[in-house]
VOPAGU-2260 file (C-alpha; in pm, 1 decimal, decimal comma):
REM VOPAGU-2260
SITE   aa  ch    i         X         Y         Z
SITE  UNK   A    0   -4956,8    -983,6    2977,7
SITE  UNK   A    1   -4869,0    -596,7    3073,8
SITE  UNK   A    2   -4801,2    -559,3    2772,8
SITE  UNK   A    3   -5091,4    -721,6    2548,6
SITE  UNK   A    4   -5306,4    -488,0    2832,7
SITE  UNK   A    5   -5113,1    -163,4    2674,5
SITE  UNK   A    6   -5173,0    -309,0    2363,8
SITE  UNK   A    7   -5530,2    -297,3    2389,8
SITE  UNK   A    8   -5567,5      37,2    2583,1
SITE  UNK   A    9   -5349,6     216,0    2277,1
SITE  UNK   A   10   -5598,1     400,0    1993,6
SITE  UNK   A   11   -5659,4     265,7    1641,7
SITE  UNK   A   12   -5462,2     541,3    1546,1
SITE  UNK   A   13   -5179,6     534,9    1746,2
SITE  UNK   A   14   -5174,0     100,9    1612,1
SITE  UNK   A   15   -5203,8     260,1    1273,8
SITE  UNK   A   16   -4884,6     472,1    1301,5
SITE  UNK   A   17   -4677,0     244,2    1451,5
SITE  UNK   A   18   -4750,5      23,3    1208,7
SITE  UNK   A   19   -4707,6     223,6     957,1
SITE  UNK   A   20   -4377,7     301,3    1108,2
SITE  UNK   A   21   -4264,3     -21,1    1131,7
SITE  UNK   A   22   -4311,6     -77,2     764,0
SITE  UNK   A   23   -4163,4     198,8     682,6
SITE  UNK   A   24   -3814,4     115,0     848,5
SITE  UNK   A   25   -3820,1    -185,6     711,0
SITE  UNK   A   26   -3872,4     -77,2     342,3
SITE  UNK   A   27   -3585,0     157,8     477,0
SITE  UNK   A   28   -3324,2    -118,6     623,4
SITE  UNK   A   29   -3430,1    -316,2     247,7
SITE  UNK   A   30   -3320,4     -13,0      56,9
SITE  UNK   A   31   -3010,6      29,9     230,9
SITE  UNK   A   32   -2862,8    -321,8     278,6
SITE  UNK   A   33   -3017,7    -452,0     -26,4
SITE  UNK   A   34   -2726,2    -318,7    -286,0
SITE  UNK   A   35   -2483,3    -458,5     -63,7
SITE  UNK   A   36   -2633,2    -786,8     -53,1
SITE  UNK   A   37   -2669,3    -810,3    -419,0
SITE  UNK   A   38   -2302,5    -725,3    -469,7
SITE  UNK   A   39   -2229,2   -1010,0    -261,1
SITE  UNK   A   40   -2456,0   -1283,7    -405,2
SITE  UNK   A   41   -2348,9   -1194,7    -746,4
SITE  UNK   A   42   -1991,9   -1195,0    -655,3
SITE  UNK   A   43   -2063,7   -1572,7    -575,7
SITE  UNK   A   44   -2304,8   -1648,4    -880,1
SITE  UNK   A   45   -2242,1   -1862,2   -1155,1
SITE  UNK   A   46   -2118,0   -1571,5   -1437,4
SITE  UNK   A   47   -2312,8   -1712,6   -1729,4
SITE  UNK   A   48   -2648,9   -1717,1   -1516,1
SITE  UNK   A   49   -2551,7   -1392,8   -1403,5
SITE  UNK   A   50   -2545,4   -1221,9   -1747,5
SITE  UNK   A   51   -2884,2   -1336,4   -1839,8
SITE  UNK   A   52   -3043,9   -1285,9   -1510,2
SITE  UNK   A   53   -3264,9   -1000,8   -1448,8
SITE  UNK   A   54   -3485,1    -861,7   -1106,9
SITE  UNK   A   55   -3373,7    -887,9    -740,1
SITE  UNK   A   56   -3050,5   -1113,6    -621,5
SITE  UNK   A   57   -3177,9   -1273,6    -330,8
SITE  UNK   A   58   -2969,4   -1575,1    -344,5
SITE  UNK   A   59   -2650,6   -1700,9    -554,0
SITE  UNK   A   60   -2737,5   -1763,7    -903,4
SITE  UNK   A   61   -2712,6   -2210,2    -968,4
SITE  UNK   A   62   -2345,4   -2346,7    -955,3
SITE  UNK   A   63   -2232,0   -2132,1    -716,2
SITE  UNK   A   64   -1867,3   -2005,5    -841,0
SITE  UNK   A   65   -1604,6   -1817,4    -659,9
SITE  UNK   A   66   -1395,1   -1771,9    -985,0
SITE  UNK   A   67   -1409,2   -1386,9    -920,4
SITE  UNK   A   68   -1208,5   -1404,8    -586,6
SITE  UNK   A   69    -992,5   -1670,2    -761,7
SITE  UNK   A   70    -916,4   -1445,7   -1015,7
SITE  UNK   A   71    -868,3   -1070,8    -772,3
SITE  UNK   A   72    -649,5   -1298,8    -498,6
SITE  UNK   A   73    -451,2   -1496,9    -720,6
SITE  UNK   A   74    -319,5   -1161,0    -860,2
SITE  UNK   A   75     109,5   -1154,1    -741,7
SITE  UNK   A   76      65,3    -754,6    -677,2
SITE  UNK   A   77    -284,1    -795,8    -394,9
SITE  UNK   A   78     -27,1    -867,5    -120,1
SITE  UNK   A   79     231,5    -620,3    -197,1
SITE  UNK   A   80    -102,9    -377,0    -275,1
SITE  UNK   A   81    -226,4    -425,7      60,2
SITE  UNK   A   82      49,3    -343,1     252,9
SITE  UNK   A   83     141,3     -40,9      81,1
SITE  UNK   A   84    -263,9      99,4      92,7
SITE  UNK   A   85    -169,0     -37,6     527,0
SITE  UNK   A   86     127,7     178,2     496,3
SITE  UNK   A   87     -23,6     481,4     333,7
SITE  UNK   A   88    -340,8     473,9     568,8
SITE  UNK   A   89    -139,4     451,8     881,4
SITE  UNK   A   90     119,7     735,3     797,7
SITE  UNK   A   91    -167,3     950,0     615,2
SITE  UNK   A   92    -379,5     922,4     862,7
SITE  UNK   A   93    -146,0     988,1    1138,1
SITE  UNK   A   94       1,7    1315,9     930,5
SITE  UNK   A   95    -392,8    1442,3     896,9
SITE  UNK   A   96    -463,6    1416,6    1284,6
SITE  UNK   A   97    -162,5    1580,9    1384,6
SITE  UNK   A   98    -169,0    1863,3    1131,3
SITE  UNK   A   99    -532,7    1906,9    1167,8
SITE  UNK   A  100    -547,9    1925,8    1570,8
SITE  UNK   A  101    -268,2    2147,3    1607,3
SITE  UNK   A  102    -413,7    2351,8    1328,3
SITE  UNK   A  103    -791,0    2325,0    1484,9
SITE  UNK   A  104    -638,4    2397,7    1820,3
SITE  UNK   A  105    -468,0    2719,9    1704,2
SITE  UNK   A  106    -845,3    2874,8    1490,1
SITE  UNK   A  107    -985,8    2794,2    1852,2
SITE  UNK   A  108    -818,9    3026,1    2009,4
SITE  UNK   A  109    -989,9    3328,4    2105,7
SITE  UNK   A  110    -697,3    3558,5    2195,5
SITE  UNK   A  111    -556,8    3478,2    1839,6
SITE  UNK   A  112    -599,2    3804,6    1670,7
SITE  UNK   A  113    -570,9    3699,0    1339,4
SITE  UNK   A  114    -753,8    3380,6    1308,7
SITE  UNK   A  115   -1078,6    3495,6    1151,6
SITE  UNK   A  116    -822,1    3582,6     875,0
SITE  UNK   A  117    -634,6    3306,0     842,8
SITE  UNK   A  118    -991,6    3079,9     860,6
SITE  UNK   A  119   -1099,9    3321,5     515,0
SITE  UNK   A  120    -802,9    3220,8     369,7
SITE  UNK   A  121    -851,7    2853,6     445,9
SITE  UNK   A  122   -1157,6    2855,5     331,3
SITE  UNK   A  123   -1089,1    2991,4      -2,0
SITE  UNK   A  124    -930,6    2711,5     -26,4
SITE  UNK   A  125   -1256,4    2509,5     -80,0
SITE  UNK   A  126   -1364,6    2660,9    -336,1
SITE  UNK   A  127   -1015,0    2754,6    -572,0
SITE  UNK   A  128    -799,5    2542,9    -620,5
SITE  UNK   A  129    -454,2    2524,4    -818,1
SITE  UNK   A  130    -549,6    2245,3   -1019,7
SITE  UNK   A  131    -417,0    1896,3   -1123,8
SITE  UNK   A  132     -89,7    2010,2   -1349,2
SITE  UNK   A  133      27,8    2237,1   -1086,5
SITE  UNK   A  134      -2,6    2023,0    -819,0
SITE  UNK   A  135     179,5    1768,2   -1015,1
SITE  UNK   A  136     479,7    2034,4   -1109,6
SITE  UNK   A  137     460,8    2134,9    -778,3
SITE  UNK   A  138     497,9    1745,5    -593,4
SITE  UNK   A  139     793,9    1704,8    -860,0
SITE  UNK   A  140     978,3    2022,3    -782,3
SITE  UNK   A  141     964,2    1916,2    -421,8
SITE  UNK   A  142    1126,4    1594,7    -477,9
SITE  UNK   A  143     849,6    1398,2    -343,1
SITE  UNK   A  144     753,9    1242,2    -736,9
SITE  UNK   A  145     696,4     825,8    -735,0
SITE  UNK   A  146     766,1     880,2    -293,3
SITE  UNK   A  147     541,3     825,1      24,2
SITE  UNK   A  148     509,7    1168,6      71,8
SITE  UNK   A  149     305,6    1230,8    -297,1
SITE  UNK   A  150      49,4    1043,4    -154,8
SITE  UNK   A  151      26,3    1147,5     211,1
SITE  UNK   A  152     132,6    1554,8     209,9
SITE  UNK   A  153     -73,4    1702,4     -82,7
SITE  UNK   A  154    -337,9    1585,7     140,5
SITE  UNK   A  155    -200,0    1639,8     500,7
SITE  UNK   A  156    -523,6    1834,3     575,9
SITE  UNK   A  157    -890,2    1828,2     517,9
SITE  UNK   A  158   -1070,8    2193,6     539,8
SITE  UNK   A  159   -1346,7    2048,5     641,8
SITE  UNK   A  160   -1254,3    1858,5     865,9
SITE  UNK   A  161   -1072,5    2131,9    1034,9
SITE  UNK   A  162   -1330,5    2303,8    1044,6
SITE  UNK   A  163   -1574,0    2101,9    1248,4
SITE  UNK   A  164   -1242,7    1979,8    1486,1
SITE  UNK   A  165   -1226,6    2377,6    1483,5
SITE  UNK   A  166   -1553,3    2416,6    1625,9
SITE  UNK   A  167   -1553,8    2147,4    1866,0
SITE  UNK   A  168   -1268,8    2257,6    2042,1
SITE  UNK   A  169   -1458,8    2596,2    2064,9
SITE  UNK   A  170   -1735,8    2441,2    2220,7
SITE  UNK   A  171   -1501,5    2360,0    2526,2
SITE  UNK   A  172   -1650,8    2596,7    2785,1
SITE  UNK   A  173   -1401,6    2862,3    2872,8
SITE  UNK   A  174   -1375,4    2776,1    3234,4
SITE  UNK   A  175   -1206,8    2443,4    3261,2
SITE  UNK   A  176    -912,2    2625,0    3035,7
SITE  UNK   A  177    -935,5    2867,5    3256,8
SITE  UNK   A  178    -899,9    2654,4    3575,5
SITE  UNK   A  179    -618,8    2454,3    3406,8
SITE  UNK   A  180    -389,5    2776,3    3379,5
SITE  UNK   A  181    -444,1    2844,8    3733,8
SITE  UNK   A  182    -299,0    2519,6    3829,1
SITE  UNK   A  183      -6,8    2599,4    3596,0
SITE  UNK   A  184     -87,4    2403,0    3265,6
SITE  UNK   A  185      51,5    2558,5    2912,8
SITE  UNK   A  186    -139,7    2512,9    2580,6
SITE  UNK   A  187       5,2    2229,2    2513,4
SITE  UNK   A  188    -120,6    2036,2    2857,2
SITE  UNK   A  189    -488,7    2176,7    2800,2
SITE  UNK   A  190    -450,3    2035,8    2405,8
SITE  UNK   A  191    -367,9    1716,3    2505,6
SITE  UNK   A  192    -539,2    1668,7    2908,6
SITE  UNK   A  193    -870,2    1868,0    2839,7
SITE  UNK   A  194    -957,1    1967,6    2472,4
SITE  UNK   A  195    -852,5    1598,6    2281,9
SITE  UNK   A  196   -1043,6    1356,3    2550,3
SITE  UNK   A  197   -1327,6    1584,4    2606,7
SITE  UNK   A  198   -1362,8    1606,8    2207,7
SITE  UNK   A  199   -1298,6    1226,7    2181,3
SITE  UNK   A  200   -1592,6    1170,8    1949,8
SITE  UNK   A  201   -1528,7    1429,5    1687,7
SITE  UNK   A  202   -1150,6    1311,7    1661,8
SITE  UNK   A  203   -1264,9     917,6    1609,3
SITE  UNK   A  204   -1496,6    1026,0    1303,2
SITE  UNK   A  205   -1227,3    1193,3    1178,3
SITE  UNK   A  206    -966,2     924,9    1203,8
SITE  UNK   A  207   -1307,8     716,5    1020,2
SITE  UNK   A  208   -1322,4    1000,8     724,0
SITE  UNK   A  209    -920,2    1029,0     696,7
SITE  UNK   A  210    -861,0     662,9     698,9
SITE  UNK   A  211   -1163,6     560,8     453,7
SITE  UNK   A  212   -1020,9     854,8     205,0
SITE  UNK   A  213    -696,8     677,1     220,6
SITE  UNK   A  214    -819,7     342,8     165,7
SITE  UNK   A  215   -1064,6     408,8    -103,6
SITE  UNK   A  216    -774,0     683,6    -266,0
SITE  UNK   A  217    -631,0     578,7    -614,6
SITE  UNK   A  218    -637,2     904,5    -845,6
SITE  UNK   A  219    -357,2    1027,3    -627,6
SITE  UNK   A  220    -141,0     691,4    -678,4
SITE  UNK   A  221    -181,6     696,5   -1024,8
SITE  UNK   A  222    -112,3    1086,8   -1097,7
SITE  UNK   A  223     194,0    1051,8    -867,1
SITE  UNK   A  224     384,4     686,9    -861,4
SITE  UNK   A  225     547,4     555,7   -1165,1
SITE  UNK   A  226     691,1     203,6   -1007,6
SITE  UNK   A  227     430,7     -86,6   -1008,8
SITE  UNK   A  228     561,3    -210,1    -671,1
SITE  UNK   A  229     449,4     133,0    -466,4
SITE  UNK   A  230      91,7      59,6    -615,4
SITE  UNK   A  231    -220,3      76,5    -323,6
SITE  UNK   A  232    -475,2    -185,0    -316,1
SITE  UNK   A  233    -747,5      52,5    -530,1
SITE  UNK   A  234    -540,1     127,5    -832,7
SITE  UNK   A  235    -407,4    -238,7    -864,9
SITE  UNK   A  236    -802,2    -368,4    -837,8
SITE  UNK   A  237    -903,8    -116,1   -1047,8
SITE  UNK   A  238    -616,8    -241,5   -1314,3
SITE  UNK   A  239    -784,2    -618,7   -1270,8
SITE  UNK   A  240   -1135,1    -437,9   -1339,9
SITE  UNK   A  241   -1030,0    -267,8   -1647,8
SITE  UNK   A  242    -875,2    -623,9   -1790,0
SITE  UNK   A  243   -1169,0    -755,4   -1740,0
SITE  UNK   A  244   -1382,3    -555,6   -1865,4
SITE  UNK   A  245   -1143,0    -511,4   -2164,8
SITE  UNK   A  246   -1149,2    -906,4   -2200,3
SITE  UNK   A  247   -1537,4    -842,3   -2212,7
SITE  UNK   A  248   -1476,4    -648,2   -2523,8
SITE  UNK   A  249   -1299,1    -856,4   -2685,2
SITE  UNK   A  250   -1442,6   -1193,5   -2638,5
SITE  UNK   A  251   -1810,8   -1065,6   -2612,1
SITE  UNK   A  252   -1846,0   -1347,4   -2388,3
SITE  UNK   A  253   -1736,1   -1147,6   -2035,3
SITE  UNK   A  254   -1440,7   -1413,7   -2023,5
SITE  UNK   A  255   -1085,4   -1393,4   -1907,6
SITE  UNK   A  256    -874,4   -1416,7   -2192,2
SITE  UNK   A  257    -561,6   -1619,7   -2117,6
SITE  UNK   A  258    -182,0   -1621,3   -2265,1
SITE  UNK   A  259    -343,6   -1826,5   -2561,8
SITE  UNK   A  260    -620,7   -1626,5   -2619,6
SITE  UNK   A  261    -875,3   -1871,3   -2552,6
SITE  UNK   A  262   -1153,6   -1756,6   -2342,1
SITE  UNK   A  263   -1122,9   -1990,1   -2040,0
SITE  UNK   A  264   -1376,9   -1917,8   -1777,9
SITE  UNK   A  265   -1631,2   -1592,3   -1849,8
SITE  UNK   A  266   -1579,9   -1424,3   -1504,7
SITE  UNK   A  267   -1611,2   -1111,2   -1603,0
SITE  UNK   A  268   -1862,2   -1000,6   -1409,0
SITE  UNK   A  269   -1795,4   -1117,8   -1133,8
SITE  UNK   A  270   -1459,3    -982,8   -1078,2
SITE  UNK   A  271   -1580,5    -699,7   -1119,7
SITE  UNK   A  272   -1830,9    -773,9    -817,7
SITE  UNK   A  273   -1580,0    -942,7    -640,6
SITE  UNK   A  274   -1367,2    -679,0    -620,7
SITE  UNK   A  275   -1610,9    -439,7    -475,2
SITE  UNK   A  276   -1625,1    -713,1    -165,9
SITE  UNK   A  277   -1259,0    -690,3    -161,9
SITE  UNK   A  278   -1221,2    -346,6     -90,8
SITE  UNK   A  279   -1539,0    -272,3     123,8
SITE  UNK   A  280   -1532,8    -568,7     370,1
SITE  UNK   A  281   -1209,1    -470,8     573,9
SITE  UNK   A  282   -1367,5     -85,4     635,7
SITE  UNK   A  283   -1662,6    -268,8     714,2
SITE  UNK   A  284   -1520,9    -431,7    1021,9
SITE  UNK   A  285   -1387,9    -133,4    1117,0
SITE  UNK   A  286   -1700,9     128,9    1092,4
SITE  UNK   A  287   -1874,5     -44,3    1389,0
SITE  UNK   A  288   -1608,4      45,9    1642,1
SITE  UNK   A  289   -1669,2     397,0    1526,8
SITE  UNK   A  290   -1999,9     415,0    1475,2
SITE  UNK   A  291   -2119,1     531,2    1775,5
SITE  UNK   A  292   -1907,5     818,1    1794,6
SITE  UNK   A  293   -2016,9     871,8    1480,9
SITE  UNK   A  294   -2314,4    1094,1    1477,1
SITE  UNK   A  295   -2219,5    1243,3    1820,1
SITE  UNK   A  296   -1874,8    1340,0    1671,7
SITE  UNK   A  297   -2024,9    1527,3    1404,6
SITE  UNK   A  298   -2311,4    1682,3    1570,9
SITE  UNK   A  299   -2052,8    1829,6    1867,0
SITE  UNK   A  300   -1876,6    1967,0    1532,4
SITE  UNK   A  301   -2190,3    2135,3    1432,3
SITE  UNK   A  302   -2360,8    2300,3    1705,4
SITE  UNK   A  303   -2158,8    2607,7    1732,4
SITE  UNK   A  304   -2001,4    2835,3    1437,6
């Protein structure tokens, strides 16, 4: 009742905007979820409807198939793939937040005279780089060639995301440092007891933008690993995509050529949808744990230079 009387006590125009507004995040939340959803319903589809269908995917397409996931899980290499992308992400990701704290924590510093110095130099970074053939020379002079560490050291840390850990830490006003040394704490102590927890939300989105690069990373894998059985997830999906779509070519059909040659099933496209499910879903479940440090983590990165 209250609130049929506010109802009726708000302006035309003020119904008229929120209306307006209401439309408008809906057309929004359409927009946004809607290639997701379409993914997922043709992942399901019967392929041969599929092919010939045009428009919006609301719903699966008749006989509804799950020959794609048949196809992407029945592969021998998906289990060893996934714990090897597990095993990359966890060490990776572990490397980046160390390296990039302890570097963040040291560009904080204001008594560090040379640290607008070393940041120039760090940034230059950004913007030259050594290139691909180097970099590969460079990972086989090392030792680390067809290892672990080709995958998880070239990229120990992000710039970028130095930077805005950088910055947060900054942020930390200069008094509860302050008050920490009186009561006898080193840098180490005010690192770990002040700066990390009070800068809690800028450290989770970066363990969300290290551990997504590792997940989604395959160009590194295949530059850098020779043997089949140190494959991630990514590369070994994106080897079931290119069959595929190679079986496309050749049967015109979008089948899956077997031993025979015959054409036994056109899945096609499908896999190629399903296969996009396969590798989105599990950072899916993770991103809303994270998500509301999200834009807080960032923004805390961003207020001061």
């Amino acid at each position: 009742m209250k609130r049929f009387r506010k109802l009726k006590k708000m302006s035309a125009g003020s119904i008229a905007f929120d209306t307006g507004n209401y439309l408008f995040m809906i057309l929004l939340i359409f927009v946004t979820l809607y290639p997701f959803w379409h993914v997922l319903m043709a992942s399901i589809s019967n392929p041969a409807s599929l092919m010939t269908h045009n428009g919006l995917l609301l719903y699966p397409l008749p006989k509804f198939q799950l020959g794609g996931y048949r196809v992407v899980l029945q592969n021998p290499n998906i289990p060893n793939g996934y714990r090897n992308t597990l095993t990359y992400l966890t060490v990776g990701t572990a490397i980046n937040m160390i390296m990039t704290t302890i570097c963040a924590f040291v560009l904080s510093r204001k008594y560090l005279m040379v640290r607008n110095a070393v940041m120039y130099i760090i940034i230059f970074t950004m913007y030259f780089q050594g290139g691909l053939i180097p970099s590969y020379l460079n990972v086989r002079m090392l030792g680390m060639y067809n290892s672990l560490w080709a995958i998880v050291l070239p990229s120990a840390i992000s710039t970028y995301n130095m930077i805005i850990m950088r910055t947060a830490f900054a942020a930390v006003p200069d008094s509860m440092e302050e008050s920490a040394k009186l009561d006898g704490a080193n840098e180490l102590t005010i690192l770990v007891r002040i700066l990390i927890p009070l800068c809690m939300p800028t450290i989770a989105v970066m363990l969300l933008f290290y551990g997504v690069g590792h997940w989604n990373s395959w160009f590194s894998a295949m530059v850098y690993l020779k043997d089949r059985s140190k494959y991630p997830l990514q590369l070994i999906l994106r080897e079931i995509l290119r069959a595929n779509s190679n079986a496309l070519d050749a049967t015109g059909s979008g089948g899956v050529v077997s031993d025979a040659g015959i054409d036994r099933l056109p899945i096609g496209e499908t896999v190629k949808f399903a296969t996009i499910i396969v590798t989105t879903v599990p950072v899916l479940f993770i991103y809303p744990f994270l998500q509301r440090y999200f834009v807080k983590g960032v923004m805390i990165g961003a207020i001061k230079g």
